[in-house]
C-alpha positions as CSV (number, residue, x, y, z in Angstrom):
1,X,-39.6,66.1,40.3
2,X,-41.0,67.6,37.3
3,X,-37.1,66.6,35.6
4,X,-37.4,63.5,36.2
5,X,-41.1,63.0,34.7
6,X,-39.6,64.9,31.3
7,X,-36.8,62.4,31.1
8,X,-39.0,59.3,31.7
9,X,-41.2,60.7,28.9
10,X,-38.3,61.0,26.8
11,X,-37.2,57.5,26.9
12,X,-40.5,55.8,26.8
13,X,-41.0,58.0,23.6
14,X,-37.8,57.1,22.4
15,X,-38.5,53.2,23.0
16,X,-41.9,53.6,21.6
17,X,-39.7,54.9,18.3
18,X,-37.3,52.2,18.5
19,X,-40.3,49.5,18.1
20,X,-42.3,51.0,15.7
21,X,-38.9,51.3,13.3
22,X,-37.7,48.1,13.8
23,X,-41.1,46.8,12.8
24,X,-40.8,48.5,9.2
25,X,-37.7,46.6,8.4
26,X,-38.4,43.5,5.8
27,X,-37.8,39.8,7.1
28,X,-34.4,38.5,6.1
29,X,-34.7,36.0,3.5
30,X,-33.2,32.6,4.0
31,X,-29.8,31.5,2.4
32,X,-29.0,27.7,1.2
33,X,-26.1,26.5,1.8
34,X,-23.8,24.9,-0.7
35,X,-22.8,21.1,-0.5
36,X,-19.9,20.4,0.9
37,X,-16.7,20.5,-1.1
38,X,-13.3,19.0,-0.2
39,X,-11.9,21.4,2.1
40,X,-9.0,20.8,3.8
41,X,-7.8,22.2,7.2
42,X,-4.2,23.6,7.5
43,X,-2.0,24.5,10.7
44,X,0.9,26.8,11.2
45,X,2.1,27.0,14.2
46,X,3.7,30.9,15.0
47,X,5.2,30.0,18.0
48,X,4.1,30.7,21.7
49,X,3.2,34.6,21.7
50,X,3.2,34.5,18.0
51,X,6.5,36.2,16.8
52,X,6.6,34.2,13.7
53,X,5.0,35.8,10.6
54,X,3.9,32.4,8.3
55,X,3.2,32.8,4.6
56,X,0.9,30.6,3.3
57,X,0.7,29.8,-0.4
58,X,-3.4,28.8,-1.6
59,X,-2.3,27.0,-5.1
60,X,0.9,24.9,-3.8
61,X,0.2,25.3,-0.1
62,X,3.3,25.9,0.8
63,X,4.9,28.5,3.9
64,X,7.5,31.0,3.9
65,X,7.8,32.6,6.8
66,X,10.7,34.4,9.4
């Protein structure tokens, strides 16, 4: 009996520890967002249980791929 009364110490110490860390830490501050650009969306398809390996070229978009 007296085991289990040492190990429900421990973790209410150990809780009692986790909040009054986690209340030290500074608030996040916010981020802005930039306004939207002209994204475009791209597909390559790799085939059913993807055995294709696709290249994919950012400046010309283009693919090379086996």
């Amino acid at each position: 009996m007296n085991l289990i009364k040492k190990y429900n110490i421990s973790y209410v110490l150990a809780l009692m520890l986790l909040l009054i860390i986690s209340s030290c830490f500074k608030e996040d501050e916010s981020v802005t967002l930039p306004p939207p650009g002209d994204a475009q969306i791209f597909r390559i398809s790799q085939g059913e249980d993807y055995h294709r390996q696709q290249y994919f070229d950012l400046n010309t978009t283009d693919t090379l791929g086996s």
